[in-house]
C-alpha positions as CSV (number, residue, x, y, z in Angstrom):
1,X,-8.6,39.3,53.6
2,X,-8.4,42.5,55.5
3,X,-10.9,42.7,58.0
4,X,-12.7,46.1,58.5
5,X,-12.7,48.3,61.3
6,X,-15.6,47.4,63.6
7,X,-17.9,50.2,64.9
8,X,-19.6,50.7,67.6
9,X,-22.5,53.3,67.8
10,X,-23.6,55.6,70.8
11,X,-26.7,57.6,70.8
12,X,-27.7,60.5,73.1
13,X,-30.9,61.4,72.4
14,X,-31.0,64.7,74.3
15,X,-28.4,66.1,71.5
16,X,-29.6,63.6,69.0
17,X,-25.6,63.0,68.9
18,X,-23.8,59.8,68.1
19,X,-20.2,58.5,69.7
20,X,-18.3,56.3,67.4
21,X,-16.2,53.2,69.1
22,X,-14.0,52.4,66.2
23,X,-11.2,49.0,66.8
24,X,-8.8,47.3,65.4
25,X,-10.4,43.9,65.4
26,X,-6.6,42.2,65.6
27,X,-5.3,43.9,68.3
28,X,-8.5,45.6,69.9
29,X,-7.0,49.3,69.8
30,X,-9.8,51.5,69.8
31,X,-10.7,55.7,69.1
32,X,-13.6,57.1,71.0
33,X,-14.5,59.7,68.2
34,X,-16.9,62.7,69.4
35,X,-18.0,61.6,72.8
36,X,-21.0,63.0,74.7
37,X,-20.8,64.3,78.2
38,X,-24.5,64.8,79.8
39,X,-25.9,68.2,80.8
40,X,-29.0,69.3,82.6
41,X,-29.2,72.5,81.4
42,X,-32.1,73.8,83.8
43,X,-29.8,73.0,86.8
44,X,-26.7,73.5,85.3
45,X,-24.9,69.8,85.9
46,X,-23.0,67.6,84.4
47,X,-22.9,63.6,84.9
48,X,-20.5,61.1,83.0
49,X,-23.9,58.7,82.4
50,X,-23.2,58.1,78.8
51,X,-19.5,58.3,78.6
52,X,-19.8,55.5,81.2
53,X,-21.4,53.6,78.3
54,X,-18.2,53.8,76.2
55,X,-16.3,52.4,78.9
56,X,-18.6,49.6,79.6
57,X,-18.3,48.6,76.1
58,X,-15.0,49.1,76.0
59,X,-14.3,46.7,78.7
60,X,-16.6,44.3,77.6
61,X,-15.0,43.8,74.2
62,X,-11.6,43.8,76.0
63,X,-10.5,47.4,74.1
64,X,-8.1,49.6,74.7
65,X,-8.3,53.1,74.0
66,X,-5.8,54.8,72.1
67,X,-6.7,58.2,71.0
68,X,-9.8,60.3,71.9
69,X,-10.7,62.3,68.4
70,X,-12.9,65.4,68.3
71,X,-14.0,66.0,64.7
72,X,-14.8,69.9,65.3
73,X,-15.7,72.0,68.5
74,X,-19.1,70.6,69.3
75,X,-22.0,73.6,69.6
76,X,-24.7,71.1,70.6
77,X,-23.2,69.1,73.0
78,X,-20.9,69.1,75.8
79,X,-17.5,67.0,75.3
80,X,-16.4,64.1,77.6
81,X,-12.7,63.9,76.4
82,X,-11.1,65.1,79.4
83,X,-13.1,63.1,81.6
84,X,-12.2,60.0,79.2
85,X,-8.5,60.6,79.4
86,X,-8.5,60.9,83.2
87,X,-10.1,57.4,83.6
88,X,-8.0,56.0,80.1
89,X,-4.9,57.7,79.7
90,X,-5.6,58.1,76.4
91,X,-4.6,61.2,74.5
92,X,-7.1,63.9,72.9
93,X,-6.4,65.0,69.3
94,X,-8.5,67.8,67.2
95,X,-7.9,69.3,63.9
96,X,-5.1,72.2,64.0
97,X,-7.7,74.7,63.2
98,X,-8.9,74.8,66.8
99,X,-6.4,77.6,67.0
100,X,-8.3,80.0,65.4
101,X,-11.6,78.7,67.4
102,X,-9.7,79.4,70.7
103,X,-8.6,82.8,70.1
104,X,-12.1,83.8,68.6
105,X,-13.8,82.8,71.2
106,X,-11.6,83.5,73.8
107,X,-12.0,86.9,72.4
108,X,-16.2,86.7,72.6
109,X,-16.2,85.1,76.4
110,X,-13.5,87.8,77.5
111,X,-11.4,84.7,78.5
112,X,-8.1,84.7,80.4
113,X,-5.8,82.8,82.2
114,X,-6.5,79.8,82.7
115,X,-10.3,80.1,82.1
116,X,-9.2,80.5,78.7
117,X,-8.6,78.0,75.6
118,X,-5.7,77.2,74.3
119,X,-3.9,74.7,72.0
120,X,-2.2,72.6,74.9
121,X,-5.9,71.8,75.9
122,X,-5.2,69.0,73.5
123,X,-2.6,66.5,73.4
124,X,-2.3,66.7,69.2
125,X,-3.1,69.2,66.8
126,X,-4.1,67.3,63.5
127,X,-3.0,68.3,59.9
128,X,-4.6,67.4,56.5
129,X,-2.8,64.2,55.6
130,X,-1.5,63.5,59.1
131,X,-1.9,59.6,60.0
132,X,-2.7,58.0,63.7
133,X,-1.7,54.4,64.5
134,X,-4.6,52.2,65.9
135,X,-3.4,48.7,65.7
136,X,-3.4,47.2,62.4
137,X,-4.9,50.0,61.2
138,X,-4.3,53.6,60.4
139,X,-6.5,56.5,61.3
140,X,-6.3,58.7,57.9
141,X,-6.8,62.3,59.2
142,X,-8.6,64.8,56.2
143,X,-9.1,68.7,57.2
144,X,-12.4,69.1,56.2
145,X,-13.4,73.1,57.3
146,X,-15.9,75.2,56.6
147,X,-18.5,74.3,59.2
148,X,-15.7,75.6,61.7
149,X,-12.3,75.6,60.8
150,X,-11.4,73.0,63.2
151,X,-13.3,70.2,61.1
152,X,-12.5,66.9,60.3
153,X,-12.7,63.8,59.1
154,X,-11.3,60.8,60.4
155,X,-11.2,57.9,57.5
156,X,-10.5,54.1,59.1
157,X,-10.3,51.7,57.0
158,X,-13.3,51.6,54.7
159,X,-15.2,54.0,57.7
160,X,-15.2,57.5,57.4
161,X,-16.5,60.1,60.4
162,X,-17.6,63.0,59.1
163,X,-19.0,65.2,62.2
164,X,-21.0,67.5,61.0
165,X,-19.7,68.2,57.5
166,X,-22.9,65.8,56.5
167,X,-26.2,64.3,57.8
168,X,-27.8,61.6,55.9
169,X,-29.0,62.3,52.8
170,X,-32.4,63.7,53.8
171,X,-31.2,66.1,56.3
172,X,-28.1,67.6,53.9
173,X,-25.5,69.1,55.5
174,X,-24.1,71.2,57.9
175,X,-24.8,74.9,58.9
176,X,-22.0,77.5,58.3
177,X,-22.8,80.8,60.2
178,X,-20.5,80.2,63.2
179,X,-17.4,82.6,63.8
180,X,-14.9,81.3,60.6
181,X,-17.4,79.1,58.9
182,X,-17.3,79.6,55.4
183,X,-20.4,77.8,52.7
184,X,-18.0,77.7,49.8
185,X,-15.1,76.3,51.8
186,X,-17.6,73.3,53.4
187,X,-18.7,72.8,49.6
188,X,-14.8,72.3,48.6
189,X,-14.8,70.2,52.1
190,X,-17.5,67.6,51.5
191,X,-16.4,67.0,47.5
192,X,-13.1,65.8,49.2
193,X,-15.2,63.2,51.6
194,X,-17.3,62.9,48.1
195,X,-13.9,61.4,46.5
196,X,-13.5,58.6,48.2
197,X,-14.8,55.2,47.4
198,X,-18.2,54.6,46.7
199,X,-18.7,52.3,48.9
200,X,-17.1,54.0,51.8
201,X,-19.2,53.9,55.0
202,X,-20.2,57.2,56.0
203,X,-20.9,58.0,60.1
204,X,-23.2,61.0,61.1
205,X,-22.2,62.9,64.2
206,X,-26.0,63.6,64.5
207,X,-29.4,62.4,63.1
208,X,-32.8,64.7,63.7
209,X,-35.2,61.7,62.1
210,X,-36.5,64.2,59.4
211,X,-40.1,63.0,58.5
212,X,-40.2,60.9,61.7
213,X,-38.4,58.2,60.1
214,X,-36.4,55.7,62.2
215,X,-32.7,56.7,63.5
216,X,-29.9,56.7,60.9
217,X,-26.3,57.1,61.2
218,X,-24.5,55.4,58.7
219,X,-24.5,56.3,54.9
220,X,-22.6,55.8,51.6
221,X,-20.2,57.7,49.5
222,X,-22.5,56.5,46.4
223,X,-25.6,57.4,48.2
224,X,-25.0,60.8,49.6
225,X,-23.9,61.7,46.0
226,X,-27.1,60.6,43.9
227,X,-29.5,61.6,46.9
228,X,-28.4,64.6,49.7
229,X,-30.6,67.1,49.3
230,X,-28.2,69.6,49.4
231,X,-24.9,68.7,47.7
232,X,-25.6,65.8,45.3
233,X,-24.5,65.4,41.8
234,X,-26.5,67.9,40.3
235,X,-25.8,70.6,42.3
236,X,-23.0,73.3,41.7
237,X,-21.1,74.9,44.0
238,X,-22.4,78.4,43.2
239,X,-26.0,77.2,44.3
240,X,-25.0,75.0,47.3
241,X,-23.5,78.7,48.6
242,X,-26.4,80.7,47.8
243,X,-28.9,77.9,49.4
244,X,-26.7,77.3,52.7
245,X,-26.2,81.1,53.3
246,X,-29.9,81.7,52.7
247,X,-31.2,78.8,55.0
248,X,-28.4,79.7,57.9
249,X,-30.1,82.9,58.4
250,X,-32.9,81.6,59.0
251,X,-31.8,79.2,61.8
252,X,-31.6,79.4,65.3
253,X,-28.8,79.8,68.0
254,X,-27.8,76.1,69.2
255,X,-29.3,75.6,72.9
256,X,-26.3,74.5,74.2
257,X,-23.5,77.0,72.6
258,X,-22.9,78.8,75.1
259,X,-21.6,76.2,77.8
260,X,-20.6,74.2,74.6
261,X,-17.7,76.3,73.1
262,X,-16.2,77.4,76.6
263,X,-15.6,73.5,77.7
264,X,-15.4,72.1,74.5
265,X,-12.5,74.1,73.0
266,X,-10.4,72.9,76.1
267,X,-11.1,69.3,75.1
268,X,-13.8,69.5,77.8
269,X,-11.8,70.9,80.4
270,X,-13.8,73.0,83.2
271,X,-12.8,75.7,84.5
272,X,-10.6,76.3,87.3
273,X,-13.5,75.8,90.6
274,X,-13.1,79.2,93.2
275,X,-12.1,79.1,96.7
276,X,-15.5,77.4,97.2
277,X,-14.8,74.8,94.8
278,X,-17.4,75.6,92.1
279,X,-16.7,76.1,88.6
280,X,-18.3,78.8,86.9
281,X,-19.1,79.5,83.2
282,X,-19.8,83.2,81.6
283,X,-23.0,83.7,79.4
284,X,-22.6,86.8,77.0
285,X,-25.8,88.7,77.1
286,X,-26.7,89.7,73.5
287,X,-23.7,88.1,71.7
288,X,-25.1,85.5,69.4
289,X,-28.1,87.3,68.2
């Protein structure tokens, strides 16, 4: 008998963001999928307090990392890929639709030079249908866009990562006003994840504890379709459009975009520091509202 994919969960309550550890349990090759880097956003610094985690685990289950995976360009959270890959080696891989992140936003920030992002930020650009090795295992890699166009979902195994394509059932699913996000391609998106297996384990990227209910980050094919609030069985395409544009109007900006996109669409590269060795981000007055 095969044995599954083990999975190790991460949560970072400030961005009420999760970090998958997923390994090969015969080999111990592992993926660090959507890791967190910490940010004090009132003083403007960053510490490696949570990535520091993965590693800890990582040694303590005698791992080795393989591939760092992004499943999007994160707007709530700052990325600790590039940190991870100078103390791993291991190489970072997003979906090929960071492309058309890069040169949007590139285009919003004024970016240029090497301030700005661009495609060799990350060590693979992933294709619908493209496979990874991890062991005994293969990383199964489905585009899944429409939340940004760099989406996707990473299936292991019986374990699928979804980002934020979906939360658990009584949160829904994901937002769709960014630059390139599309409601009607993030519908077609999530009734490919909805294809798979019943039983095939589902992992959240984030959890907001609607209700005040305990933390939740693992779901069900089976269960998101008979019970998501927004895109379950009885629910047609036409009207999951018309309810996800209507309720993304009515949200607000992400805290953290704007320090977000500039270091997460270079894999979470800084930029280059000045002659006095800082490194220095631009904020857009009036741009996201």
């Amino acid at each position: 008998m095969t044995l599954q994919a083990n999975v190790e969960t991460f949560f970072d309550k400030p961005t009420f963001s999760f970090t998958h550890v997923v390994s090969d349990p015969t080999t111990g090759q592992a993926a660090i999928i959507d890791p967190v880097l910490d940010y004090d956003a009132a003083a403007i610094n960053i510490s490696q307090q949570s990535a520091q985690k993965l590693l800890d685990y990582i040694e303590a289950n005698r791992l080795t990392v393989k591939w760092l995976l992004e499943t999007h360009v994160h707007a709530d959270h700052l990325t600790a890929a590039h940190w991870l890959k100078q103390q791993t080696g291991a190489p970072t891989a997003i979906g090929e639709g960071i492309k058309q992140v890069q040169e949007t936003f590139n285009q919003i920030y004024e970016l240029e030079g090497s301030a700005a992002g661009n495609q060799s930020d990350f060590d693979m650009l992933l294709k619908d249908g493209d496979t990874l090795p991890l062991g005994e295992l293969t990383i199964q890699v489905m585009a899944t866009p429409g939340h940004t166009p760099a989406c996707c979902t990473y299936l292991v195994d019986d374990a699928a990562f979804v980002g934020d394509t979906l939360f658990m059932p009584d949160y829904g699913t994901a937002r769709c006003d960014f630059p390139a996000g599309d409601a009607q391609t993030l519908y077609q998106s999530i009734q490919k994840t909805l294809a798979l297996a019943a039983d095939t384990r589902l992992f959240m990227c984030h959890d907001y504890m609607p209700g005040g209910r305990e933390l939740q980050w693992v779901t069900t094919v089976a269960e998101q379709k008979a019970k998501n609030i927004h895109i379950n069985d009885t629910i047609s395409e036409t009207a999951f459009v018309e309810m996800r544009t209507t309720r993304d109007q009515q949200l607000s900006v992400p805290k953290l975009i704007l320090p977000a996109l500039q270091i997460n669409m270079r894999a979470g590269r800084l930029p280059e520091p000045s002659s006095s060795g800082v490194s220095f981000l631009k904020l857009p007055i009036n741009q996201f509202t």
